[in-house]
C-alpha positions as CSV (number, residue, x, y, z in Angstrom):
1,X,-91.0,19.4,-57.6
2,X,-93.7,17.3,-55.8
3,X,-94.7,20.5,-54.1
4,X,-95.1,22.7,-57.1
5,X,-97.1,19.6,-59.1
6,X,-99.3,20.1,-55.6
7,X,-99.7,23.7,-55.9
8,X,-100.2,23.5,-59.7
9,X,-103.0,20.9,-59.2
10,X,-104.8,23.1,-56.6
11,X,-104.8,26.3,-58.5
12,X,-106.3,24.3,-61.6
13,X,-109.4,22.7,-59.5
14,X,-110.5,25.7,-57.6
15,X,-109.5,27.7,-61.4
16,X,-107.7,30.8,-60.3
17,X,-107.3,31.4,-63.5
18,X,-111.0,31.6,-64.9
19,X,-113.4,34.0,-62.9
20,X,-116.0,31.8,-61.2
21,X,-119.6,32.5,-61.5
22,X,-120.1,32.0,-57.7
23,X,-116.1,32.6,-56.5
24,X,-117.3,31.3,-53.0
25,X,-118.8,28.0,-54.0
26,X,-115.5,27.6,-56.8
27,X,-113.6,28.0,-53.7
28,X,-115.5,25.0,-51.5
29,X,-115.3,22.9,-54.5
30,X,-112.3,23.2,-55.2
31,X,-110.8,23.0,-51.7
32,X,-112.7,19.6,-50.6
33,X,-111.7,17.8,-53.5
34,X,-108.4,18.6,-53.4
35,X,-108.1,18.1,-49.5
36,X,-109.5,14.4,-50.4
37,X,-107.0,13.5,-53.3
38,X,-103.9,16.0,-52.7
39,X,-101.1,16.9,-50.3
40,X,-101.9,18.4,-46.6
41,X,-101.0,21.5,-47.5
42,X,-103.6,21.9,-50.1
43,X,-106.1,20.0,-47.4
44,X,-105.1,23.0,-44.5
45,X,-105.8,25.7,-47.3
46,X,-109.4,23.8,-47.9
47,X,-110.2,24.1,-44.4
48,X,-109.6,27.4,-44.2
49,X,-111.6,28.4,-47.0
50,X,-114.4,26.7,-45.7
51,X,-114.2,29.4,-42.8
52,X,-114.0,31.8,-45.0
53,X,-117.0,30.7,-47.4
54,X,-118.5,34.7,-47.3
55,X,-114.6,36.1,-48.6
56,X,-114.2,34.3,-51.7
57,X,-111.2,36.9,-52.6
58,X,-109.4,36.2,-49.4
59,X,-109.6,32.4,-50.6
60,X,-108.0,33.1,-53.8
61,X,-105.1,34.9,-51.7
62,X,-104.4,32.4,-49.6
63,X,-104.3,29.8,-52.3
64,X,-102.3,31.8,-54.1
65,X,-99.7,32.5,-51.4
66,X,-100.4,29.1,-50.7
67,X,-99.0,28.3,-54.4
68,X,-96.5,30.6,-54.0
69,X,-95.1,29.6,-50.9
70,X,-94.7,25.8,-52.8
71,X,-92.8,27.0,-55.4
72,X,-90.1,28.8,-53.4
73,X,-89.9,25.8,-51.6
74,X,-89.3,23.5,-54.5
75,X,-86.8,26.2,-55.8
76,X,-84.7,26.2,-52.7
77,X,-84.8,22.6,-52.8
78,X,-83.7,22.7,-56.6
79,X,-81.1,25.3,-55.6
80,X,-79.7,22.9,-52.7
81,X,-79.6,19.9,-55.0
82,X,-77.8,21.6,-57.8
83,X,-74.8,22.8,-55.5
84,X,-74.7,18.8,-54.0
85,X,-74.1,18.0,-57.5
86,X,-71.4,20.5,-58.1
87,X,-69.5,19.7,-54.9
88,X,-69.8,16.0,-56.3
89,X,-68.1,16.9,-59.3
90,X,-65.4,18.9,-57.8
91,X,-64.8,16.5,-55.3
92,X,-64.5,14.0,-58.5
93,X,-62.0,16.6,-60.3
94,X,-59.9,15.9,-56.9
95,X,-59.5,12.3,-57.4
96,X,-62.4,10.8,-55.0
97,X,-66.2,11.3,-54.4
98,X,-68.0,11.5,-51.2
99,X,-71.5,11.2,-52.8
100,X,-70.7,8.6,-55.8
101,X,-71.8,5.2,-55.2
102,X,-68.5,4.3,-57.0
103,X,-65.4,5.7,-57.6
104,X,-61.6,4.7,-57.7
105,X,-59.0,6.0,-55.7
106,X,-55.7,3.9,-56.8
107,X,-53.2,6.6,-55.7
108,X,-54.1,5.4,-52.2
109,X,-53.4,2.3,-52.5
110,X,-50.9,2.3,-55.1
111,X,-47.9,1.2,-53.0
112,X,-49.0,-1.7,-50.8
113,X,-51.6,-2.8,-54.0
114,X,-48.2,-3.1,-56.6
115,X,-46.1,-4.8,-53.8
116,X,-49.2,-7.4,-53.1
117,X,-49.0,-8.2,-56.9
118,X,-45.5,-8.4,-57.0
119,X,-45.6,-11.3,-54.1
120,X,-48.4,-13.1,-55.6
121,X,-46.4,-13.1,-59.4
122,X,-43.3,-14.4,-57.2
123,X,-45.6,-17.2,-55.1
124,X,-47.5,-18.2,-58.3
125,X,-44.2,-18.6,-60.2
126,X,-42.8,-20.9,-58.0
127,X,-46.0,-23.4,-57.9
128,X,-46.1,-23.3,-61.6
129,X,-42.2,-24.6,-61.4
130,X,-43.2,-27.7,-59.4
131,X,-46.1,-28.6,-60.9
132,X,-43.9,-29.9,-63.1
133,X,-41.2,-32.3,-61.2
134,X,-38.8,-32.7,-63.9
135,X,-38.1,-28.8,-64.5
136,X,-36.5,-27.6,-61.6
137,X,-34.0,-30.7,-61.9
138,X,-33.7,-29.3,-65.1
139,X,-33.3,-25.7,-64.8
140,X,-32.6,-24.1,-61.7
141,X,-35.3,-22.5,-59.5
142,X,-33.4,-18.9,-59.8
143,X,-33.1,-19.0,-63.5
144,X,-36.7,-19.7,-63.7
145,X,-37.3,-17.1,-62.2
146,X,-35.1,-14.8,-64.2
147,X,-36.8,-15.6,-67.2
148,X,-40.2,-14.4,-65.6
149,X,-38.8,-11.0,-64.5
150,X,-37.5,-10.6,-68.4
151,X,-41.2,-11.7,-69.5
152,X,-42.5,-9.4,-67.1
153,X,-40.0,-6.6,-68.0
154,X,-40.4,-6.9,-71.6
155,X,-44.4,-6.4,-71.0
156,X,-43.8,-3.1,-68.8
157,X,-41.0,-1.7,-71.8
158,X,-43.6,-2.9,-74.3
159,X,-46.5,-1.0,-73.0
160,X,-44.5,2.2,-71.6
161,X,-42.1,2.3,-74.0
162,X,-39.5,3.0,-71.3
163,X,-37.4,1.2,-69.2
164,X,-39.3,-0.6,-66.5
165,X,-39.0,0.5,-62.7
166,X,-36.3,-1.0,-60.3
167,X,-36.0,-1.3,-56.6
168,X,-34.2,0.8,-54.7
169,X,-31.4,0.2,-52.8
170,X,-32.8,0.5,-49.8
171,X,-35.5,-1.6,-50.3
172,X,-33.0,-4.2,-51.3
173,X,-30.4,-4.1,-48.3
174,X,-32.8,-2.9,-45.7
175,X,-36.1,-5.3,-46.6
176,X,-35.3,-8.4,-48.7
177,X,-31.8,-9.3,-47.5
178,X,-31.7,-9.4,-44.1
179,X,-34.9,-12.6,-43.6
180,X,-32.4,-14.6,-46.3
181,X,-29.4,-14.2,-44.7
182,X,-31.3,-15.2,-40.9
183,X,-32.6,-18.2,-42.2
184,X,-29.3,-19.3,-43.9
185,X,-27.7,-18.4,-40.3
186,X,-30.2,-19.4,-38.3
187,X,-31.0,-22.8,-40.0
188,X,-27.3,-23.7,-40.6
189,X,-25.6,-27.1,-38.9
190,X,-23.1,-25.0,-36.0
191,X,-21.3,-28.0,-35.5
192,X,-20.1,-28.7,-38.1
193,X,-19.9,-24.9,-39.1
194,X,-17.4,-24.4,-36.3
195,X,-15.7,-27.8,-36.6
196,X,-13.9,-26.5,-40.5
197,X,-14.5,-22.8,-39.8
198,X,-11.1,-22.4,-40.6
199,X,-11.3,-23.6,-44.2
200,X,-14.7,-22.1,-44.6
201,X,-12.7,-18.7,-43.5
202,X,-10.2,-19.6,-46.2
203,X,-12.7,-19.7,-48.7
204,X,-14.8,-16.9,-47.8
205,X,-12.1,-14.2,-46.6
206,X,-8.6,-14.8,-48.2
207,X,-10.2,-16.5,-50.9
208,X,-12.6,-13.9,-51.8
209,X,-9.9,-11.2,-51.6
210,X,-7.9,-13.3,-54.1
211,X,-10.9,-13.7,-56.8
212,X,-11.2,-9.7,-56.5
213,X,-7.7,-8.7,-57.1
214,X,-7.2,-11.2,-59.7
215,X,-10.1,-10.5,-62.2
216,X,-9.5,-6.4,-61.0
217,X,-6.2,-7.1,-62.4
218,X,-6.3,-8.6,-65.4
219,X,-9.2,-7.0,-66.5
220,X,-7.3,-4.3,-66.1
221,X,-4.9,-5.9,-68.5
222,X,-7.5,-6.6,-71.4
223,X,-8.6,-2.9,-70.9
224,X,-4.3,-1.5,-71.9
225,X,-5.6,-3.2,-75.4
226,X,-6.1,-0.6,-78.1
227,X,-8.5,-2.7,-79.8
228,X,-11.0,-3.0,-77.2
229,X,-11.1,0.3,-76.8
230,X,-11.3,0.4,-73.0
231,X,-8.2,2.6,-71.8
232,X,-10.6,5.0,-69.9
233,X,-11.6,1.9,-67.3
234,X,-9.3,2.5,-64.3
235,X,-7.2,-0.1,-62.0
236,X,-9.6,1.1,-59.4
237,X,-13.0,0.5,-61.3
238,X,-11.5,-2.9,-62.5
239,X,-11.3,-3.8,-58.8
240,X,-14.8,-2.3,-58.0
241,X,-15.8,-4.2,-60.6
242,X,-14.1,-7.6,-59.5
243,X,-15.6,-7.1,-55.7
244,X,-19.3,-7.0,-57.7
245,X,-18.7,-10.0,-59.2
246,X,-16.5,-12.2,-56.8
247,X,-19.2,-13.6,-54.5
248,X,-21.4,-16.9,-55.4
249,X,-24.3,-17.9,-54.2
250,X,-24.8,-21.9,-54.9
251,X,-28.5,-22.0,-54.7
252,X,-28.9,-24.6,-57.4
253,X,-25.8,-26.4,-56.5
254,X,-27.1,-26.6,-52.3
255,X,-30.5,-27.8,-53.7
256,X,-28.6,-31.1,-55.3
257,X,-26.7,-31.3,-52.3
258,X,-30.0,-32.0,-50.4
259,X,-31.6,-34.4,-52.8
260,X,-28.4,-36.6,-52.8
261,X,-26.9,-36.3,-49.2
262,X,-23.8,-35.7,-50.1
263,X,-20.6,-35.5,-47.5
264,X,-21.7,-33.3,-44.5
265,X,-18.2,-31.9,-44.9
266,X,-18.2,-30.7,-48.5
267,X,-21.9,-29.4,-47.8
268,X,-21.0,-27.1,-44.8
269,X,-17.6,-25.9,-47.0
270,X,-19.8,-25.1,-49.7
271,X,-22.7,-23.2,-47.7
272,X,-20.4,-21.3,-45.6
273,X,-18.0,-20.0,-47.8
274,X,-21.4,-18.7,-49.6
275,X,-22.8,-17.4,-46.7
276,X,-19.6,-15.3,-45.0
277,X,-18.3,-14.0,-48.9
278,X,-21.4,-12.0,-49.1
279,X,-19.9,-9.9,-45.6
280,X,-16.5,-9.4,-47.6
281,X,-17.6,-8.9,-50.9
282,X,-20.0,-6.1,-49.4
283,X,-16.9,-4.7,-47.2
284,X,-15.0,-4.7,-50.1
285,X,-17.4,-2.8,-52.5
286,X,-17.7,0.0,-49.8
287,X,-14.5,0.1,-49.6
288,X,-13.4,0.7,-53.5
289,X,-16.5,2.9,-53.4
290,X,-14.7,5.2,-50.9
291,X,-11.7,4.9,-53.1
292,X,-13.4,5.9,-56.0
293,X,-15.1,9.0,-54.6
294,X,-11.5,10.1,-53.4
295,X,-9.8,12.8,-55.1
296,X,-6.6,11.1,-54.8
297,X,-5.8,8.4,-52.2
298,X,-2.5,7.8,-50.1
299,X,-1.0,5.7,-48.8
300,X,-2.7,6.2,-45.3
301,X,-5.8,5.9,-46.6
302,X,-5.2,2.4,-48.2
303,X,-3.9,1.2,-44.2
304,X,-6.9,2.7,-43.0
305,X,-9.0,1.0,-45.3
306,X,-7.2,-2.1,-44.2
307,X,-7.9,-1.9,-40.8
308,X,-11.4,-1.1,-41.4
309,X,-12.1,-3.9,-43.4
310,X,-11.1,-6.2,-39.8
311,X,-13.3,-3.6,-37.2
312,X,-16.2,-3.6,-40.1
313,X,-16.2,-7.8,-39.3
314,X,-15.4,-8.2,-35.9
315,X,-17.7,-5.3,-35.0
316,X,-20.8,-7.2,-36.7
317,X,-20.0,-10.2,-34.9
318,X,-19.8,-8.5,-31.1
319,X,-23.1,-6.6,-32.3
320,X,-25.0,-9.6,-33.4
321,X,-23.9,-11.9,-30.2
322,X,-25.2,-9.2,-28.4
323,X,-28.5,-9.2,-29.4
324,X,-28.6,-12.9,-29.6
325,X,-27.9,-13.1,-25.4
326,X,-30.7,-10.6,-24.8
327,X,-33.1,-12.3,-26.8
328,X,-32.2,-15.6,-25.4
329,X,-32.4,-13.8,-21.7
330,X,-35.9,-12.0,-22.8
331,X,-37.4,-15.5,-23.9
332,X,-36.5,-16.5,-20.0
333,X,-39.7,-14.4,-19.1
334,X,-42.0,-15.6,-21.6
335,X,-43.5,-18.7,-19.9
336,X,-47.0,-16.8,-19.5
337,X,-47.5,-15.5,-22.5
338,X,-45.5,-17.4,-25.0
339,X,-48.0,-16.0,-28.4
340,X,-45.0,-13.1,-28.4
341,X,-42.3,-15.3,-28.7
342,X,-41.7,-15.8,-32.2
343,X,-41.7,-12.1,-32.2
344,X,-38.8,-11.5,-30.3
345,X,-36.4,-14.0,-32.8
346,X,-37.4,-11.4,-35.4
347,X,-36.8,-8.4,-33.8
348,X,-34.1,-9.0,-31.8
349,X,-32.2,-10.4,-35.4
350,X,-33.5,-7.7,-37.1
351,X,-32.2,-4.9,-35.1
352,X,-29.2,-6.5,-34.8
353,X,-28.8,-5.7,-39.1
354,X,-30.5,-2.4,-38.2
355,X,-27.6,-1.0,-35.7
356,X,-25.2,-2.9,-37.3
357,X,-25.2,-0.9,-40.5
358,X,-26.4,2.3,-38.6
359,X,-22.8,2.3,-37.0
360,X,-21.3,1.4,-40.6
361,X,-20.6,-2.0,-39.8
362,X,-21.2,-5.4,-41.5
363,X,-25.0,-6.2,-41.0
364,X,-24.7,-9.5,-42.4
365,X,-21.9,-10.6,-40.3
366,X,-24.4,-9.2,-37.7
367,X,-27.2,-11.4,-38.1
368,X,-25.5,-14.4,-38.9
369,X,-24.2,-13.9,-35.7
370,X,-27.3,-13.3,-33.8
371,X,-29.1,-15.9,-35.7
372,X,-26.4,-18.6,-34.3
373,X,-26.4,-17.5,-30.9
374,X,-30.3,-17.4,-30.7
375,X,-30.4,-21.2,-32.4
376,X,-28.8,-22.0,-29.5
377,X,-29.8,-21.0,-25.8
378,X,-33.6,-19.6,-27.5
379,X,-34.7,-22.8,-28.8
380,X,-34.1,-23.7,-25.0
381,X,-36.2,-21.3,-23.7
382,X,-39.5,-20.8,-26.1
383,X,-42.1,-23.6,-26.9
384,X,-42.7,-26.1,-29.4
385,X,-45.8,-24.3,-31.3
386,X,-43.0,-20.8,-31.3
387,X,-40.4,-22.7,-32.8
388,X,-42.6,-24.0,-35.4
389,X,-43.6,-20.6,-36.2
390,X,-40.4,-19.0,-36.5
391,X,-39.5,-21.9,-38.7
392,X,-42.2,-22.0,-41.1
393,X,-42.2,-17.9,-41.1
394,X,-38.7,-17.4,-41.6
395,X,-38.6,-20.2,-44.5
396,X,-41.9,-18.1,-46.0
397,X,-40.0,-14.8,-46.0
398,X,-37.1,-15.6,-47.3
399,X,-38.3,-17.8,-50.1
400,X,-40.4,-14.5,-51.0
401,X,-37.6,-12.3,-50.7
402,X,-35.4,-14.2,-52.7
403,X,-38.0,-14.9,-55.7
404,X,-38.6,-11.4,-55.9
405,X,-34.9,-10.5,-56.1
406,X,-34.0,-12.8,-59.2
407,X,-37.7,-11.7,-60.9
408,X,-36.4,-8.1,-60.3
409,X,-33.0,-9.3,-61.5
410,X,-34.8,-9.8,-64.9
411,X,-37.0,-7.2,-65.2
412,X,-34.0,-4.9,-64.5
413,X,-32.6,-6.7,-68.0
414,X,-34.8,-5.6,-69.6
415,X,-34.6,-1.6,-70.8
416,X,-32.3,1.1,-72.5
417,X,-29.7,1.8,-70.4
418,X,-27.4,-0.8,-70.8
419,X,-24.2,-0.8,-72.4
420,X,-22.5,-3.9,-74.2
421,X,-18.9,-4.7,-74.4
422,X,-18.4,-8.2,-75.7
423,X,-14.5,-8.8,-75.0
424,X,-15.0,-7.3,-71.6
425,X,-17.9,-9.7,-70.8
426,X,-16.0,-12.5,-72.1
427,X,-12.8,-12.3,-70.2
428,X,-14.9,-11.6,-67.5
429,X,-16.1,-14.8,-67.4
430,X,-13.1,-16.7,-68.0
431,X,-10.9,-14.6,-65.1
432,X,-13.8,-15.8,-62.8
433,X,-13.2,-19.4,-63.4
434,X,-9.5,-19.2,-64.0
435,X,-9.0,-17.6,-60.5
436,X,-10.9,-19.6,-58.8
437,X,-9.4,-22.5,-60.0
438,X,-5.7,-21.3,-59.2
439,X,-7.1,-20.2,-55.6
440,X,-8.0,-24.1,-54.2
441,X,-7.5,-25.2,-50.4
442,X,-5.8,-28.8,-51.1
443,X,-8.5,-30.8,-50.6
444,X,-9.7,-33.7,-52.5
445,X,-10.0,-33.6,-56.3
446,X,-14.0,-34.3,-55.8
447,X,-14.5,-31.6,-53.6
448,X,-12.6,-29.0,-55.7
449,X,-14.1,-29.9,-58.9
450,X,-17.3,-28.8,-57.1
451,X,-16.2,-25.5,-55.5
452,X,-14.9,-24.5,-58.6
453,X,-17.9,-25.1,-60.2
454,X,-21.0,-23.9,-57.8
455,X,-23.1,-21.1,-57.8
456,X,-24.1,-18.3,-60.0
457,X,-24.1,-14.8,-58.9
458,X,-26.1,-14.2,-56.2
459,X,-27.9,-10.9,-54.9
460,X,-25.6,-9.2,-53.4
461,X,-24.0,-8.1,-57.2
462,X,-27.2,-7.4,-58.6
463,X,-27.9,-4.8,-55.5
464,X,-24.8,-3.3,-55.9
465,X,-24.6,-3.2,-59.5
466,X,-28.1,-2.2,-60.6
467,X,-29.7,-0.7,-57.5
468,X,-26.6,2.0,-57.1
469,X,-26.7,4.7,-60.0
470,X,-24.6,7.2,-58.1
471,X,-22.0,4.6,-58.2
472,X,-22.4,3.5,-61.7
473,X,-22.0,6.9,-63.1
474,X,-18.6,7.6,-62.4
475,X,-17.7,4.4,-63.8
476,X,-16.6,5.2,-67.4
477,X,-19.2,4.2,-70.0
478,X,-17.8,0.9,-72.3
479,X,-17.5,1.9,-76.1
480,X,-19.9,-1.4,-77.7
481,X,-17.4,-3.6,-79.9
């Protein structure tokens, strides 16, 4: 356009359109003044007419091609502008702009944006709980932070009008459980782990098995009454139930412990019966799952269940000491370059989960195992500044794992497909104290009193409940009462 403006300009002072009275002096006139004020091009076509003073009609042609030549010029600039624009609007109509000065692109970053959010909402939540020193004495930490998921659930129902999004399963088992179970093994007291493993083994193992057959079984009883309405609900699906529902986790009760130093020995019974039931309530769940996908199931296929339920724990355990001697022998090396130290705790721990569950065995048995041996003969072997930095990491990740678990544990509350049964849900609740009561080591009165009553449900349930629909739809829907 600044070209044609030139062109335009030029014909109008040397008046192309008017017949001069002297054409060659209209010409000179024209030409200097423009060649003073205007563009080059209009000075080059000046000059020329100046050679051509005698051939005033030649002058006119030249301007006029001159003119001409300006105009296609600013046309095929126009032309190229135009399809710059177009190509920016279809490249907007795609979802991103190369010319724009802004533009937004969330699908990009969708994924690794929401799961940034979702860690600040959990790290936020638990520095506005102790801000306050009297609430977590209060309340505990985890239903805190229940109560926040079901906020943040009933916001994402209120605005979608749908049920809000839950983790998958994967996520769950392969992501957020393994760092919480490696700090709780790798931070525990072996000592005195080892010195009542066989009581903690009580607890976790044969009592475990005893809280799932005896709420599978009299639930089972409550469902042969007519007036519940629940005859459709299987021996087998009581017992898948009661293996969802058998294992504690004492986070609340373990925080107390802490605060008032209580007997070393009731605090290691209490912490490793809640560490090893997750292993056998997970072994368990499999196992009933198997059960349930069966056509019909035999006899051999309850003694191979049997057996697999010992290879599924000793198996985790030679896997995870495994990987705990090579990572204490790899650490051996790492005088010169100890910056990749705290890397090789992680790693070696997490592949021992990784391989344990690739070969269908117990990953948690796995890493509690490789957590132990690497607390052991590693700490021998890498420096002070490492040791501080697996510490303060693995504390970091697992207190973020965990917050996010019980936030997801309410949000997942929240939604429209759910289905109530109240007698169900309160026999539930009294078969879980009732056996646990009747299933006591003889110990003393104190420290029963407090095993009976620790713990809420931890996260292995709430995986294995909400974050497995395939399982959860052949278990037969509960008619509300």
């Amino acid at each position: 356009w600044v070209k044609l403006n030139s062109g335009l300009w030029a014909l109008w002072n040397w008046r192309i359109f008017e017949v001069p009275s002297n054409p060659n002096q209209s010409a000179i006139s024209g030409a200097s003044s423009s060649a003073s004020n205007h563009s080059p091009t209009t000075a080059g076509a000046a000059v020329a007419s100046r050679a051509m003073e005698s051939q005033g009609c030649r002058a006119a042609a030249v301007l006029a091609g001159s003119w001409l030549s300006c105009m296609v010029g600013a046309l095929q600039e126009d032309a190229v502008l135009e399809n710059i624009s177009w190509a920016a609007e279809d490249a907007q109509g795609n979802g991103s702009s190369e010319h724009a000065f802004f533009s937004l692109d969330y699908q990009h970053v969708q994924v690794p944006f929401e799961i940034t959010l979702w860690i600040m909402l959990a790290s936020l939540a638990k520095i506005g709980f102790h801000l306050y020193n009297k609430l977590p004495s209060v309340v505990p930490e985890s239903c805190l932070l229940i109560f926040v998921g079901l906020i943040m659930g009933g916001i994402i129902y209120g605005l979608n009008d749908r049920s809000p999004p839950v983790m998958d399963s994967d996520i769950f088992f392969l992501y957020l459980l393994p760092p919480i179970v490696l700090d709780a093994g790798y931070f525990m007291p072996s000592r005195p782990f080892f010195e009542n493993i066989g009581t903690i083994l009580l607890y976790a193992v044969v009592g475990t098995i005893w809280n799932v057959f005896g709420i599978g079984f009299s639930l089972y009883g409550i469902c042969q009454v007519k007036a519940f309405r629940l005859q459709d609900v299987s021996l087998l699906h009581n017992l898948l139930f009661g293996s969802l529902i058998a294992a504690v986790d004492p986070v609340a009760v373990l925080a107390v412990f802490e605060e008032i130093h209580v007997n070393e020995k009731l605090h290691i019974l209490v912490f490793g019966e809640s560490l090893l039931n997750d292993a056998v309530t997970v072994v368990l769940y499999k196992l009933f799952r198997s059960f349930c996908e069966m056509p019909t199931i035999k006899s051999v296929d309850v003694f191979a269940g049997v057996g697999k339920f010992f290879v599924v724990g000793l198996g985790g355990v030679l896997v995870g000491l495994s990987f705990g001697f090579t990572a204490a022998f790899t650490t051996r090396f790492t005088k010169d370059i100890r910056v990749i130290e705290p890397l090789f705790v992680f790693l070696y721990s997490y592949l021992s989960y990784l391989t344990a569950e690739m070969f269908h065995l117990s990953g948690i048995v796995a890493i509690i195992s490789c957590a132990m041996g690497m607390k052991r003969y590693v700490e021998a072997n890498i420096s002070l500044k490492s040791h501080t930095t697996v510490k303060y990491f693995m504390k970091m990740w697992s207190s973020v794992s965990d917050t996010l678990i019980f936030i997801f544990l309410g949000v997942s509350t929240i939604g429209e497909n759910h289905e109530w049964n109240w007698p169900y849900i309160c026999f539930t609740v009294i078969f879980c104290l009732l056996w646990r009561a009747l299933g006591r080591e003889i110990v003393a009165l104190a420290f029963s009193s407090v095993l009976l009553f620790m713990g809420v449900g931890n996260e292995i349930p709430l995986a294995e409940r909400v974050l497995c629909p395939s399982i959860l739809s052949s278990f037969p829907a509960l008619p509300a009462v």
